[in-house]
Backbone as numpy.savetxt, mean C-alpha at the origin, in Angstrom:
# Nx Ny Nz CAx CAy CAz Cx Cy Cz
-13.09 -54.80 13.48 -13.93 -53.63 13.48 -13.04 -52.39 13.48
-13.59 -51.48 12.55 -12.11 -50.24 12.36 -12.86 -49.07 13.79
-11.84 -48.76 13.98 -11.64 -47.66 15.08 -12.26 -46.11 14.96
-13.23 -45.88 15.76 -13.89 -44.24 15.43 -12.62 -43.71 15.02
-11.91 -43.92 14.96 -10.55 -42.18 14.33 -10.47 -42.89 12.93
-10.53 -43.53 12.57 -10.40 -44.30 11.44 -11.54 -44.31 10.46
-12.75 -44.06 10.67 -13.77 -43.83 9.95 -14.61 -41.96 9.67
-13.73 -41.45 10.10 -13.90 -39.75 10.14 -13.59 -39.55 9.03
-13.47 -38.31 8.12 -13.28 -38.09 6.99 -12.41 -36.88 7.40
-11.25 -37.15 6.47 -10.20 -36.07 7.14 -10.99 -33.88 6.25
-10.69 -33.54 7.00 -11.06 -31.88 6.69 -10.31 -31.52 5.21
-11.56 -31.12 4.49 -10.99 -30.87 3.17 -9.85 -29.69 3.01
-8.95 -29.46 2.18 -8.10 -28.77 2.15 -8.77 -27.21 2.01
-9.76 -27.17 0.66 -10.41 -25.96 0.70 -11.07 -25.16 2.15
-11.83 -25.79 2.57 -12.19 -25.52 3.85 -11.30 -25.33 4.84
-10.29 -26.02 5.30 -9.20 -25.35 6.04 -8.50 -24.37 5.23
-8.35 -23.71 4.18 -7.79 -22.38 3.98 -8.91 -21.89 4.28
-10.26 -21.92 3.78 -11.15 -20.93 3.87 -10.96 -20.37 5.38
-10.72 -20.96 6.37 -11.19 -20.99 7.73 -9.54 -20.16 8.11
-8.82 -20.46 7.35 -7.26 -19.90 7.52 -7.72 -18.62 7.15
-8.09 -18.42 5.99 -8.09 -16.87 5.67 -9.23 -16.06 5.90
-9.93 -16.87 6.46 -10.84 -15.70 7.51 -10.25 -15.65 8.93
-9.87 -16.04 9.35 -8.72 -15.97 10.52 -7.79 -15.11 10.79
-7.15 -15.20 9.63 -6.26 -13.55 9.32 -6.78 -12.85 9.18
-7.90 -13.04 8.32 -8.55 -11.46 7.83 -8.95 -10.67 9.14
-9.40 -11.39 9.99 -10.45 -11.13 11.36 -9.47 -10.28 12.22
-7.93 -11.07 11.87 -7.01 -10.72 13.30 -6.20 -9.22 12.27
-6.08 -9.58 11.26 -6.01 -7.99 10.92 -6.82 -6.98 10.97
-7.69 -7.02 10.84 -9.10 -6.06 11.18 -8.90 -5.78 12.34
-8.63 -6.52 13.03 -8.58 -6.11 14.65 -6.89 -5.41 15.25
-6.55 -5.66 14.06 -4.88 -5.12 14.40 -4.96 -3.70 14.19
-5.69 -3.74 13.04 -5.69 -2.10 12.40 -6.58 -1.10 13.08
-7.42 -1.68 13.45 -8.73 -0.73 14.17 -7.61 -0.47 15.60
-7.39 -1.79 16.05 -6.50 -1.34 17.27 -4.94 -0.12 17.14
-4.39 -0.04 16.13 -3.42 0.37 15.95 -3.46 2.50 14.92
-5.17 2.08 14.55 -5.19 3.53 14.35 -6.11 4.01 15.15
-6.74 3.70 16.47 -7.20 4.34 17.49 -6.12 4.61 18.41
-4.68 4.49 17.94 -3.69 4.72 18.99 -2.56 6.30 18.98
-3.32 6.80 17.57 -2.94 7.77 16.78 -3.60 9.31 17.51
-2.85 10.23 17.57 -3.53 11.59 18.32 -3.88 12.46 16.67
-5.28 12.17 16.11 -5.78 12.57 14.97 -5.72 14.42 14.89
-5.86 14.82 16.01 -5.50 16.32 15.70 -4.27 17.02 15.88
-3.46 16.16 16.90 -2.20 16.66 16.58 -1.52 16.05 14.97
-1.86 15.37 14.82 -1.47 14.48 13.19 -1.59 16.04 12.00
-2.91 16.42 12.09 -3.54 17.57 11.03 -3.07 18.35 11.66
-2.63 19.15 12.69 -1.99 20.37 12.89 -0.48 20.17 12.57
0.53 18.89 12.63 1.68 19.29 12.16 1.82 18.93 11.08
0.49 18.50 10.28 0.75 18.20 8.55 0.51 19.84 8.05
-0.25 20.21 8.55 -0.94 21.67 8.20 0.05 22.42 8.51
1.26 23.01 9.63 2.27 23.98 9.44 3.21 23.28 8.65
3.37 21.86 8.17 4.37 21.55 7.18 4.66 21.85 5.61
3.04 21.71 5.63 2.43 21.73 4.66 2.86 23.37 3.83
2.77 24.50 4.47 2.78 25.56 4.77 4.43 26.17 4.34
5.31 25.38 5.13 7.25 25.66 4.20 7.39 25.17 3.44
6.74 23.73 2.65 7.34 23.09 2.18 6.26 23.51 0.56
6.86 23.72 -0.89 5.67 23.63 -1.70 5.62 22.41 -2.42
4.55 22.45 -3.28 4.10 21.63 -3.95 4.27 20.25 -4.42
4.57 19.25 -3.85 5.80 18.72 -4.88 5.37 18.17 -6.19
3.91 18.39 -6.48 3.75 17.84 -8.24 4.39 19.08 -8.60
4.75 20.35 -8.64 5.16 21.34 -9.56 6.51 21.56 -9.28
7.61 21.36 -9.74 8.84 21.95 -9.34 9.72 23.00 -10.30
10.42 23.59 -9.60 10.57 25.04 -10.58 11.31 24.55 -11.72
11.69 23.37 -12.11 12.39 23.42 -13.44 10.76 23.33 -14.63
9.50 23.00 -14.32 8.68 22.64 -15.19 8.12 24.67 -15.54
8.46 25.51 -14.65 8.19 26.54 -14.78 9.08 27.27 -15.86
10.09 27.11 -16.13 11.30 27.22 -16.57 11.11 27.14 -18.12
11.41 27.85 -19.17 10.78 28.02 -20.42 12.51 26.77 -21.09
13.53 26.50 -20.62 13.83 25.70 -21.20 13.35 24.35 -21.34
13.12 24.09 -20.12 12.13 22.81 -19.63 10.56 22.63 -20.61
10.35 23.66 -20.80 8.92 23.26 -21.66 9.18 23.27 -23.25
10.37 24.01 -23.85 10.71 24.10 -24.63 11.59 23.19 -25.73
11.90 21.61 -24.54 12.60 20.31 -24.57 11.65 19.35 -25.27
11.54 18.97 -26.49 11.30 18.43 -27.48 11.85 17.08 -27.41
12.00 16.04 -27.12 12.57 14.60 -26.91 12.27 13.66 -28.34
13.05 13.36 -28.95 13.19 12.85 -30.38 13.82 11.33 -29.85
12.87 10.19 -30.20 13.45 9.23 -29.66 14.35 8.53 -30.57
14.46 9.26 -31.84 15.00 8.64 -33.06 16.37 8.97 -33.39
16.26 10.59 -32.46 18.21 10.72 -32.29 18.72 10.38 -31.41
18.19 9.02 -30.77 19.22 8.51 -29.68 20.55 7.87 -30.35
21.48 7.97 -29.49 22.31 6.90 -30.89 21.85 5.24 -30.22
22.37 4.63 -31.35 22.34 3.18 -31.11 23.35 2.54 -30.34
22.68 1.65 -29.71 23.30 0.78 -28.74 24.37 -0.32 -29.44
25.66 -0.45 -28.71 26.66 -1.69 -29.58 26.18 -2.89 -29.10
């Protein structure tokens, strides 16, 4: 006569990841909620806001202002060739 451990059906592989990656998902959710309620949200915006303030733009930088810079034409056909 075979043995109750012996007649169980072992846990499908799909189902143990499924159960794996809701597991993580759960314990990251809970990492992140825990880890940005640990943040002082108005001191954050007041020293982005006087930084913000010395420092300019950085999509615009003064060479694109610069009439040589706009005036640069790029010809990909006078590159020379490679040996």
């Amino acid at each position: 006569m075979p043995d109750d451990k012996d007649t169980r059906a072992r846990p499908s592989i799909l189902g143990a990841t499924l159960k794996t990656c809701l597991a993580i998902g759960f314990l990251s959710l809970c990492a992140a909620n825990w880890l940005t309620h640990g943040f002082d949200r108005t001191g954050m915006s007041r020293l982005a806001s006087a930084v913000s303030r010395d420092i300019p733009d950085p999509v615009t930088t003064g060479s694109l202002l610069e009439r040589s810079a706009g005036a640069t034409a790029l010809d990909p056909c006078a590159l020379p060739r490679r040996r």
